[in-house]
C-alpha positions in Angstrom: 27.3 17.1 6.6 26.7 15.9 3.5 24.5 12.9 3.3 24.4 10.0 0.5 20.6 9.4 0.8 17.8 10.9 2.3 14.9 8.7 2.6 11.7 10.9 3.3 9.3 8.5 4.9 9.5 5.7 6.9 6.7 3.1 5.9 7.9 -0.4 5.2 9.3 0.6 1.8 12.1 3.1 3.2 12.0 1.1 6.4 13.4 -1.5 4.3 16.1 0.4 2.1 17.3 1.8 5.8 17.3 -2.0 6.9 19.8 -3.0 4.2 21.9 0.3 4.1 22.7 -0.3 7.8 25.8 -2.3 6.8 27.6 -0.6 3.5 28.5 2.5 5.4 27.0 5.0 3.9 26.2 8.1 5.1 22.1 8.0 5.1 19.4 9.8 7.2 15.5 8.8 6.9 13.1 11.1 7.9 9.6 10.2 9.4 7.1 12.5 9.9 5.5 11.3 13.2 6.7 11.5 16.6 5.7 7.5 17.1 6.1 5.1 15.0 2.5 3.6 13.4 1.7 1.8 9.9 -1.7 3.0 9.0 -3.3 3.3 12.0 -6.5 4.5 10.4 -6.8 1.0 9.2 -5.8 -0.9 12.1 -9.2 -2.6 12.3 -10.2 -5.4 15.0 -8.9 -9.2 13.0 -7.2 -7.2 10.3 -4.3 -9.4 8.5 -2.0 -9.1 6.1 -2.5 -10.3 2.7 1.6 -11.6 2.7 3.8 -14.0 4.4 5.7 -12.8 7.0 8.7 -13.5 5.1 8.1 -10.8 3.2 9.6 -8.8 5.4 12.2 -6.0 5.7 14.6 -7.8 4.4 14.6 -11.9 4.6 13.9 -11.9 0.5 17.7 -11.0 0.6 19.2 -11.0 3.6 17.5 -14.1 5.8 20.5 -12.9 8.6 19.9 -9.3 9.1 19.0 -8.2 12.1 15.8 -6.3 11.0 14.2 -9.6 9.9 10.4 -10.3 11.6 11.7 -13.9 12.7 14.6 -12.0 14.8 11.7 -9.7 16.3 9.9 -12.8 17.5 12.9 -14.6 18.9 14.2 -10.5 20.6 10.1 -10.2 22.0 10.3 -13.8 23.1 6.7 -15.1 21.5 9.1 -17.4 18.4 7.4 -20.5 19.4 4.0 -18.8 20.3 4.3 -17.9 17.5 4.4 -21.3 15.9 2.2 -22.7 17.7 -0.5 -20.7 17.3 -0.4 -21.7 13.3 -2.3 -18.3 12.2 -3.0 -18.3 8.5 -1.8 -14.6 8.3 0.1 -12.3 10.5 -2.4 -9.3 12.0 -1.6 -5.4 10.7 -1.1 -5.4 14.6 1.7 -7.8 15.2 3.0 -6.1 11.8 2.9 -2.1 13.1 5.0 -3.8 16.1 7.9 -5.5 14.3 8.0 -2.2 11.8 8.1 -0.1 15.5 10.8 -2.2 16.9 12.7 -2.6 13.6 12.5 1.7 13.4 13.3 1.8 17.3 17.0 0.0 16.9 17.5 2.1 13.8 20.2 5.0 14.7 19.6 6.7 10.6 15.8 6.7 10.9 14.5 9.9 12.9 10.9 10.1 14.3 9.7 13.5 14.2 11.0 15.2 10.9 8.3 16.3 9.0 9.9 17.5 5.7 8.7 21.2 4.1 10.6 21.5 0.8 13.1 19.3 -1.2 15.1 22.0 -4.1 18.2 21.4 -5.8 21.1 23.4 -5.9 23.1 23.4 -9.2 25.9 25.3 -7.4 26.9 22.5 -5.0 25.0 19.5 -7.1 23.2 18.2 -4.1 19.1 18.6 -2.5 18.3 20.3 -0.2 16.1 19.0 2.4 14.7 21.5 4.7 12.5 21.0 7.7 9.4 22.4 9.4 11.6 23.1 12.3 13.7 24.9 10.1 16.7 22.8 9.7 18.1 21.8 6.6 20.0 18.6 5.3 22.0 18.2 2.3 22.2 15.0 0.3 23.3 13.7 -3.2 20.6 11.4 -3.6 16.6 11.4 -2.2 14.7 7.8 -1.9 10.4 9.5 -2.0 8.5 6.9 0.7 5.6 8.6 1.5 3.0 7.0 0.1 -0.4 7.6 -1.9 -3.0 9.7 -1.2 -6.7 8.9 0.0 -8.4 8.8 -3.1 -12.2 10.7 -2.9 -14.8 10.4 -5.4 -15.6 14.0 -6.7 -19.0 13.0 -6.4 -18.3 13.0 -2.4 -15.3 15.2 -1.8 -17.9 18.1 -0.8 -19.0 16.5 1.8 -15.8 15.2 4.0 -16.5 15.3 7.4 -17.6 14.4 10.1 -20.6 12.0 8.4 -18.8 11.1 5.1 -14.8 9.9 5.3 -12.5 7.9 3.8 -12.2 4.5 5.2 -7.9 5.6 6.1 -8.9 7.2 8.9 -12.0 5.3 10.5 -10.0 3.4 13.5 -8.6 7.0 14.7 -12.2 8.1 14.8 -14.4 7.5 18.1 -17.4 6.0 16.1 -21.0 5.4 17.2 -23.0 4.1 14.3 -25.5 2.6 16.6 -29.1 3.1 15.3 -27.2 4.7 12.1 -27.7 3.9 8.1 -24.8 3.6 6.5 -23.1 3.1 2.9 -20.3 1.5 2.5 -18.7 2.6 -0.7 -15.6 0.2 -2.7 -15.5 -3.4 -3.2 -12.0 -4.3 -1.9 -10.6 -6.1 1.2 -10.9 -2.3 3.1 -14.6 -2.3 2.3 -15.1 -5.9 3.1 -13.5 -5.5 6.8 -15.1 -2.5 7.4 -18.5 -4.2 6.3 -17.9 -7.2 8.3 -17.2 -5.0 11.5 -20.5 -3.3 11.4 -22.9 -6.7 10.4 -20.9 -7.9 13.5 -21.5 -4.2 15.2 -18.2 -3.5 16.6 -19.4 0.2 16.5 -22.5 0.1 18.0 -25.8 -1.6 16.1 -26.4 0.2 12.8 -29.8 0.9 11.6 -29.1 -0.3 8.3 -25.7 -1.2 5.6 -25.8 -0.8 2.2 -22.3 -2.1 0.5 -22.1 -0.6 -3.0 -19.4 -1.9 -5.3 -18.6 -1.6 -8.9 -17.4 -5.1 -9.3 -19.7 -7.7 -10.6 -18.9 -10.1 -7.4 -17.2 -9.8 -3.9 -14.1 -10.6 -5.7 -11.5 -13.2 -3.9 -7.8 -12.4 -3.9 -6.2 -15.0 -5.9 -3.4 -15.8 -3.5 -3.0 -19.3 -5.9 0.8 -20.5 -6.4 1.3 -20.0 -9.9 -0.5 -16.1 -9.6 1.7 -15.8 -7.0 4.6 -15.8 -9.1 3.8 -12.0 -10.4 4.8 -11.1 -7.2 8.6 -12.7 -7.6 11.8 -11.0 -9.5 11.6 -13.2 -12.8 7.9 -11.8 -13.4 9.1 -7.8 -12.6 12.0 -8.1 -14.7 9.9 -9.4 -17.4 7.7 -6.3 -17.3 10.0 -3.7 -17.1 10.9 -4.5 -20.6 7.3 -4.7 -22.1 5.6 -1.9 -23.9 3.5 0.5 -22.4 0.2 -0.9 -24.4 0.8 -4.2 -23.1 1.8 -3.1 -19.7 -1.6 -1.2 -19.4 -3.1 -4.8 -20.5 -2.1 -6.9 -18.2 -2.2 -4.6 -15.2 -6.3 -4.5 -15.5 -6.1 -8.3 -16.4 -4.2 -9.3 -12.7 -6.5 -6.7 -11.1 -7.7 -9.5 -8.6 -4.4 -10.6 -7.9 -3.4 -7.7 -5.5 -6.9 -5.8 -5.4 -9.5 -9.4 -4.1 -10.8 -9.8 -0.7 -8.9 -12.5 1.4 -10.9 -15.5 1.0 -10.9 -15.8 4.8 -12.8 -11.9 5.2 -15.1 -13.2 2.5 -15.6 -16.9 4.7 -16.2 -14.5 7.7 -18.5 -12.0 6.1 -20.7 -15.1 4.7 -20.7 -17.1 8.4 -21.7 -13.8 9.5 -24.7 -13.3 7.6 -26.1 -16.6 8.1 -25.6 -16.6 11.6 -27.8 -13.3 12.0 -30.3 -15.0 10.1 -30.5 -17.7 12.1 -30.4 -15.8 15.4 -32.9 -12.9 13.4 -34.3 -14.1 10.3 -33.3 -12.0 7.2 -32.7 -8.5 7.3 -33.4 -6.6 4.6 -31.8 -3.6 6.0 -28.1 -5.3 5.2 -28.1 -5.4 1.7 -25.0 -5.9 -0.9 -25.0 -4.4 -4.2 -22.5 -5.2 -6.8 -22.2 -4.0 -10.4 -23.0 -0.3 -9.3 -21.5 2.8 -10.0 -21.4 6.0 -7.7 -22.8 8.7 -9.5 -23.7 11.1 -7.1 -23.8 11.9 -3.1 -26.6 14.8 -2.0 -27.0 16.4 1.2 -31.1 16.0 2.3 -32.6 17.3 5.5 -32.1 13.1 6.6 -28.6 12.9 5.8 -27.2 11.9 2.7 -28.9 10.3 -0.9 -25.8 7.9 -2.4 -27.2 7.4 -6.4 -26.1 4.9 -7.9 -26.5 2.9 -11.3 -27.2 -0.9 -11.6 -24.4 -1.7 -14.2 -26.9 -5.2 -14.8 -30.0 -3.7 -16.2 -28.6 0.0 -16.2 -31.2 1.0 -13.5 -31.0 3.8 -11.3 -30.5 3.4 -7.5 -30.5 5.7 -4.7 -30.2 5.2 -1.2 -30.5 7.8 2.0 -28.2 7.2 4.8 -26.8 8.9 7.7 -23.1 7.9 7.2 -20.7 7.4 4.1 -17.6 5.4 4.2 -15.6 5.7 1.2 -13.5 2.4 0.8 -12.4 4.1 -2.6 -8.7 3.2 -2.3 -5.7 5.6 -3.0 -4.3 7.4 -6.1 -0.2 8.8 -7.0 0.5 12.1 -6.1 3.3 15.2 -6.4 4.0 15.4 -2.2 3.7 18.9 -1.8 7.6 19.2 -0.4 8.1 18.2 -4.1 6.7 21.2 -5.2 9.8 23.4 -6.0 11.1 20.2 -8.5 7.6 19.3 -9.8 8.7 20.6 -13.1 11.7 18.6 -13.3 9.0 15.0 -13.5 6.2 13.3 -14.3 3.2 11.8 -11.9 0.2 10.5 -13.0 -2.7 9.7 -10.7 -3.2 6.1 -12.2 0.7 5.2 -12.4 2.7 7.3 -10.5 6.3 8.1 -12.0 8.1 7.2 -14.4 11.1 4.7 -13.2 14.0 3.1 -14.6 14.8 -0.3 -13.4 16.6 0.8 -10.8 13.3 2.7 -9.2 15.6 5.9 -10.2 12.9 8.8 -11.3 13.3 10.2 -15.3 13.8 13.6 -14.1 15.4 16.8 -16.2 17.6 17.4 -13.6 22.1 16.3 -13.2 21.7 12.4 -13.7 24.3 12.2 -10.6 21.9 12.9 -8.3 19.8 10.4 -8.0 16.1 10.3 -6.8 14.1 7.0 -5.9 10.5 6.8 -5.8 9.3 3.7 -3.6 5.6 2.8 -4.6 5.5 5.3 -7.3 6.1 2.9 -10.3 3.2 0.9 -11.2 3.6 1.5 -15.2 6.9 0.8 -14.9 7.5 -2.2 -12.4 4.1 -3.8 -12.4 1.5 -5.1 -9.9 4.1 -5.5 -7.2 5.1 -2.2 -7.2 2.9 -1.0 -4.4 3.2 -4.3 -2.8 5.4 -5.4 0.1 6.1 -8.6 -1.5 9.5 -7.6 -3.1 10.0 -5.3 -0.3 13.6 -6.1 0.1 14.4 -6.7 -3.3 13.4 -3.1 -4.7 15.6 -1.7 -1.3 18.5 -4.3 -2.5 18.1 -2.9 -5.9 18.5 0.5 -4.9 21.5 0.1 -2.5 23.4 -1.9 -5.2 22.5 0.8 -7.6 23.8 3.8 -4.8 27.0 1.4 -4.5 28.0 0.7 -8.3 28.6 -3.0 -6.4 26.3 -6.4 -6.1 26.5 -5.6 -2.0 23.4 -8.1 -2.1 22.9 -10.8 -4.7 19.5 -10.9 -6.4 17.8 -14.5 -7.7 15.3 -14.6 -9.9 13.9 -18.3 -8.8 10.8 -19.1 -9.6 8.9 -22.2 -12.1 7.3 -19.9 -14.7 9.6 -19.1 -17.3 8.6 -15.4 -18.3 11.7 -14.4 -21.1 12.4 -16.3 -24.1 15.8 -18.1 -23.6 18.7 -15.7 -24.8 20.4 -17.4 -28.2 23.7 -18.8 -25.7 21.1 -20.9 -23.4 19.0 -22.1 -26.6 22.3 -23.4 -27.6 23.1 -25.1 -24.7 19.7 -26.8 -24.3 20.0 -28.0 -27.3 
């Protein structure tokens, strides 16, 4: 059979396209990887919330009546007024890996368990080929890419992954006991922040000591105000897809803080924290935060490790020995190795991923007929909310209209900031 699309991946991005295809009719088949459904699960720390509304679902930005929507999965799991009632500033990762489970569960198109080995073309029948580990093979005209980023190491640590020295994506599947351990903590975002916060409170066992490094001058707050807010919201992306690349690159390090701060409630928490142990212990030295330094080098000594670091403030080196790393160092664009045999075909760049038309369609050298889509791939290209869930639906409503040459959902662009200049026709009208 020949498919439409196949979606490799099914994280909340694909999860979402599959939501909204459910109803054109199109033939579409998305392939996850694991045999049960979870949403980072290296992540899924204790008090871990989302940094959206819950209305930024699969599909509510679009289609408020669809059946994938995260207020039909509270009324179907009967906690709606609960729910309400319990008037949480944020929804947990937890509540959020269930709704993406049940929404993948009712799902006939999405199938648990297909790990992908190679994507190719074939020029002969102008369709991919999709085959899988198991050695089956599906043929589609069109691919949408959903499986993510990559952890992103520091070379100055990637020689010493392990058991002692990981990266923060997989440090809830681990069995840890840092009790009477030092440890480092290494990355100044909301990961680093809940990881610190769940060892000062020591959730895996009492540590020796923690030492938070993190390049940023501050423990910097996400700035979740209204107006910032409208970056995330259609008027702003369409705005940016048209801007050059200089000024693209501009603005992307100048809204850093609006998709990369720490929640101001982890920051509240990590603060409250502190104080209480020095009320209940006096100060400890042995938790100490550093900002405004810069990795420069992990060393294995006969004690463990020797993080050095420099002082960005008075350009003074630092080094501190530990017995654990965590490396809260984020998560970069790569070419997913199934990609390989097309690699050729497109660009990746570890900063910005691919480069994208409008339509999250990738520039590729290949027949323009066949269509490939690249979900949280096109940073340069869409902007800050690209690897965001807050346009989730809109970037899958985008795509489907695009795979059915027809406006199956209409897209609004509402929003107070005014981001274009007025074309000539509505300068004429207002005045």
């Amino acid at each position: 059979m020949m498919y439409d699309l196949v979606g490799i991946g099914a994280g909340p991005f694909n999860l979402s396209l599959a939501a909204l295809l459910e109803p054109t009719g199109l033939k579409t088949c998305f392939l996850e990887r694991q045999k049960q459904y979870q949403w980072h699960p290296g992540m899924m720390l204790p008090g871990a919330k989302l940094q959206n509304s819950y209305l930024r679902d699969l599909v509510t930005g679009v289609d408020p009546t669809n059946r994938h929507s995260f207020l039909n999965y509270l009324v179907e799991s009967g906690r709606f007024y609960r729910f309400l009632h319990a008037d949480q500033s944020a929804v947990s990762r937890q509540e959020f890996d269930l709704y993406l489970k049940w929404a993948s569960s009712r799902m006939e198109h999405v199938r648990s368990g297909g790990e992908v080995r190679e994507v190719d073309y074939c020029e002969q029948s102008a369709c991919f080929q999709v085959r899988l580990a198991d050695n089956s093979e599906l043929t589609s005209k069109h691919l949408s890419l959903g499986t993510g980023k990559k952890a992103k190491i520091p070379p100055e640590a990637s020689s010493f992954m392990g058991n002692d020295c990981f990266h923060a994506s997989e440090i809830a599947l681990r069995k840890l006991n840092l009790a009477g351990k030092r440890i480092a903590v290494v990355g100044g975002g909301q990961s680093g922040a809940e990881i610190f916060l769940n060892l000062i409170n020591d959730n895996w066992g009492k540590p020796a000591a923690v030492t938070w490094i993190s390049r940023r001058n501050n423990l910097a707050p996400l700035d979740e105000t209204p107006f910032t807010n409208e970056f995330f919201a259609p008027g702003y992306q369409e705005a940016f897809i048209s801007m050059p690349p200089a000024k693209k690159d501009q603005l992307l390090s100048e809204q850093k803080l609006a998709s990369d701060g720490i929640s101001g409630e982890t920051l509240r928490d990590i603060y409250q924290s502190l104080y209480q142990r020095e009320v209940s212990l006096g100060l400890n030295s042995e938790i100490q935060i550093k900002p405004s330094r810069e990795l420069t080098n992990v060393s294995k000594i006969a004690s463990g490790f020797d993080v050095a670091y420099v002082n960005k403030i008075d350009e003074q080196w630092e080094s501190t020995q530990v017995d654990v790393v965590l490396l809260c160092t984020g998560y970069q664009y790569h070419v997913p190795t199934y990609l390989y045999p097309l690699a050729e075909k497109f660009d990746c760049d570890a900063s910005y991923g691919m480069a994208l038309d409008p339509q999250y369609r990738v520039r590729w050298e290949g027949n323009p007929n066949n269509r490939i889509y690249a979900l949280n791939m096109g940073l340069m290209s869409h902007g800050i909310v690209d690897p965001q869930m807050s346009l989730n639906a809109v970037r899958a409503a985008t795509i489907v209209n695009d795979l059915s040459s027809e406006a199956v959902y209409q897209l609004s662009s509402d929003g107070y900031l005014q981001w274009q200049s007025l074309t000539s026709e509505s300068q004429t009208f207002a005045a």
